[in-house]
N, C-alpha and C positions, 0 to 999 in steps of 0.2 A: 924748692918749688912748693908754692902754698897749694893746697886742696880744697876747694870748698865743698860745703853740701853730706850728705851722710849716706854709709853704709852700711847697712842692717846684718846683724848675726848673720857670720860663715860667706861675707861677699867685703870682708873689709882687705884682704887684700886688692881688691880693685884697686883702691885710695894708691898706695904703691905703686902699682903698674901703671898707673895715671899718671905718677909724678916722675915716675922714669921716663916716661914716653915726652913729657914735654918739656923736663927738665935737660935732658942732654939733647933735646932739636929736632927728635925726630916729629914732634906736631909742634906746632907753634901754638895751640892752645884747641880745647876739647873737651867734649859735656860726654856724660855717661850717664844715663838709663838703664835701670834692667828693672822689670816686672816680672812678679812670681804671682801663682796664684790669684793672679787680679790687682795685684797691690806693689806698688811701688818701693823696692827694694833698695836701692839704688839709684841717687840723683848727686851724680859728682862734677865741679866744673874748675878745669885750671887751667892755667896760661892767659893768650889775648887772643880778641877774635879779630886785629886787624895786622897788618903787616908794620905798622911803624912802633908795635908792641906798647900802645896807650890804651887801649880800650881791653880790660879783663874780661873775658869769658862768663857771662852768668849763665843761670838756668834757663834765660829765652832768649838769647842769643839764636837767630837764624842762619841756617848753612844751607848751601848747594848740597842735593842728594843727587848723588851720580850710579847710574848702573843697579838702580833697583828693584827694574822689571825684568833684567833678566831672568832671575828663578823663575820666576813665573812663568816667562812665555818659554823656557826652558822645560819645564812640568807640563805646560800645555802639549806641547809639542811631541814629550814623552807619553803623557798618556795617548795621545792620538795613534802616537806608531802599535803602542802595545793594544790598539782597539782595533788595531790593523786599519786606522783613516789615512795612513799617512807613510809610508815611505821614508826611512834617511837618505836612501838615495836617489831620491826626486829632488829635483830642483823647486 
């Protein structure tokens, strides 16, 4: 499985678990980000971004983000109970 893109000091195994992940199936292709201190650590991209596995994954490839606000309104919701605004069990 090719890897494109780079890893900065002490995040290069990424690269590996990237190419595990898409090399035996479990993603069909997938970008990595991670920032440190303001600075971009981490921009790794392998596999395809399509199902008929033609079109390779770049760095701006767009995805569906699923299930993102949950912490959030999950953290809302906790803080409210522990300011005492809010009940868990109220409807």
């Amino acid at each position: 499985m090719t890897v494109t893109g780079h890893a900065g000091h002490g995040y290069e195994a990424l690269e590996g678990i990237l190419a595990t992940l898409v090399g035996d199936g479990h993603e069909t292709g997938a970008g990595l980000s991670v920032w440190s201190g303001g600075e971009e650590v981490v921009n790794l991209c392998a596999g395809w971004s399509d199902a008929a596995l033609t079109q390779p994954w770049q760095p701006d490839t767009l995805v569906h983000t699923y299930s993102t606000s949950k912490p959030f309104a999950a953290l809302a919701a906790l803080t409210a109970v522990a300011a005492g605004e809010l009940s868990l069990d109220e409807p």
